[in-house]
LOLUM-367747 format. One record per residue (C-alpha): residue in one letter; x, y, z. Coordinates in steps of 0.2 Angstrom, whole numbers, padded with zeros to 4 digits, always signed. Layout:
aXYZ ...
***
This chain:
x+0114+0076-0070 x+0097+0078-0077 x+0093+0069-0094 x+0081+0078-0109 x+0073+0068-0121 x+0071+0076-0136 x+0058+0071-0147 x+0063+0062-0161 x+0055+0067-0179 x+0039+0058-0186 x+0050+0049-0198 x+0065+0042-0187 x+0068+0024-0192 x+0069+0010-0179 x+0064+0004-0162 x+0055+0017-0150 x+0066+0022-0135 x+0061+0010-0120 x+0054+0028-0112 x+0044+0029-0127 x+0034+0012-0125 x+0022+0004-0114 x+0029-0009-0102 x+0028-0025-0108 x+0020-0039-0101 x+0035-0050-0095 x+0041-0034-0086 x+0023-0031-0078 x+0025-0048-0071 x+0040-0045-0064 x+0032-0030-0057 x+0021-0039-0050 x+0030-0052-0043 x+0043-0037-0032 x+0027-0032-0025 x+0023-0049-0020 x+0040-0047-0012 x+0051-0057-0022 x+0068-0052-0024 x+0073-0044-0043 x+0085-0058-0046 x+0069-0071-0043 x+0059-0056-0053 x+0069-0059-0068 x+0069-0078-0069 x+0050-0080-0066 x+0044-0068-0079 x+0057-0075-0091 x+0068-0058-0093 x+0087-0055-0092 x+0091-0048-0074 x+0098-0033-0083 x+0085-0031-0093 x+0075-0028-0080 x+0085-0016-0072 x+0084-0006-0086 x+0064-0007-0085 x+0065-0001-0069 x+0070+0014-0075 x+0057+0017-0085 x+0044+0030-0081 x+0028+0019-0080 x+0037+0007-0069 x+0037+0015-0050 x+0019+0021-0053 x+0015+0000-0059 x+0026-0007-0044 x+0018+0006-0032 x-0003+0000-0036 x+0001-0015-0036 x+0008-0015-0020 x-0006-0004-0014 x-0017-0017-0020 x-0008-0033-0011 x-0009-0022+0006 x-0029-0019+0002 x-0031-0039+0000 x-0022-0041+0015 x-0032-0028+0025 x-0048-0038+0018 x-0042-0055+0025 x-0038-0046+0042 x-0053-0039+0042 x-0064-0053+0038 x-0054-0063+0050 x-0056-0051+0065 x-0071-0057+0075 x-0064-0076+0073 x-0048-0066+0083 x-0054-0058+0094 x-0066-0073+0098 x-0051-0084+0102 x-0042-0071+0110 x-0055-0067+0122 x-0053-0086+0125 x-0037-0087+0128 x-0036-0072+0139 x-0050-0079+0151 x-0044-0097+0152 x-0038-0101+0167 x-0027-0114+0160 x-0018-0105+0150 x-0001-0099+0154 x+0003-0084+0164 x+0012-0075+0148 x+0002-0079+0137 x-0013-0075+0144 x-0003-0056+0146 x+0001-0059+0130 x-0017-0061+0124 x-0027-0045+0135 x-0013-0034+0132 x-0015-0038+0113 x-0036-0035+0116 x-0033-0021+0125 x-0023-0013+0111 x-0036-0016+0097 x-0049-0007+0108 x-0036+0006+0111 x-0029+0009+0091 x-0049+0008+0089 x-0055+0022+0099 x-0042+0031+0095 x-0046+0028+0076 x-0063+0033+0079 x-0058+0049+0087 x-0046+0054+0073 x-0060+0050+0060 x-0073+0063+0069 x-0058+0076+0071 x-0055+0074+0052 x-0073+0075+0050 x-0074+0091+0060 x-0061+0100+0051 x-0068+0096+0033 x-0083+0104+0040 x-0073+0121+0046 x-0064+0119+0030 x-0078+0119+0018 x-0087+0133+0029 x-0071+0145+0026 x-0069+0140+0009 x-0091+0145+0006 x-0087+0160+0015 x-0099+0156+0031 x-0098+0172+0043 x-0100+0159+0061 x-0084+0150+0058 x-0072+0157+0071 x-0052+0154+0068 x-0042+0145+0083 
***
């Protein structure tokens, strides 16, 4: 059952529809705190709104697209730290993979962790030059160049 919002003459009296307004900032905040991974309940009760409330917010057009960036943009801080932490790693897991005193399983543990970084990176590297490749056949179709030849 699909809803249509009709719009409502310049001189209706009263509060704008909730559709009609921007999210407010204690909704924001519990936005931000879900994509923190909070549960809604703990949502609610950190940015000071009724749970209910919020589940009507959540309804709201602006509300997925706000949930879904700043999710997006907790997973790009996490990829920052991993990344500024990776030769740190991979520093002490070539360590613990060559020491000899080192348990048996966890030094398995260890190379075979190494060796699936290298692996998940050449194979990244590989998909980046394929993707490369056919941007290139792309844009030569798309200018109309005569020595691209279809596969």
């Amino acid at each position: 059952m699909t809803q249509a919002f009709v719009q409502m003459p310049e001189g209706r009296r009263g509060r704008p529809f909730r559709e009609e307004q921007d999210l407010p900032p204690q909704i924001q905040q519990a936005l931000v705190l879900r994509a923190a991974g909070a549960s809604w309940i703990d949502c609610a009760a950190g940015a000071g709104v009724d749970v209910r409330n919020l589940r009507k917010w959540r309804k709201h057009p602006q509300a997925e697209p706000f949930l879904n960036e700043q999710i997006r943009g907790n997973l790009q801080q996490a990829q920052t730290l991993f990344a500024e932490a990776a030769p740190k790693l991979a520093e002490r897991l070539i360590k613990l993979g060559l020491d000899e005193r080192v348990k048996g399983y966890t030094a398995v543990s260890a190379i075979s962790e190494a060796f699936k970084i290298l692996q998940t990176g050449v194979v990244n590297h590989q998909q980046r030059e394929q993707i490369e490749a056919i941007k290139a056949q792309l844009t030569a179709l798309e200018d109309g160049t005569p020595n691209v030849i279809d596969v």
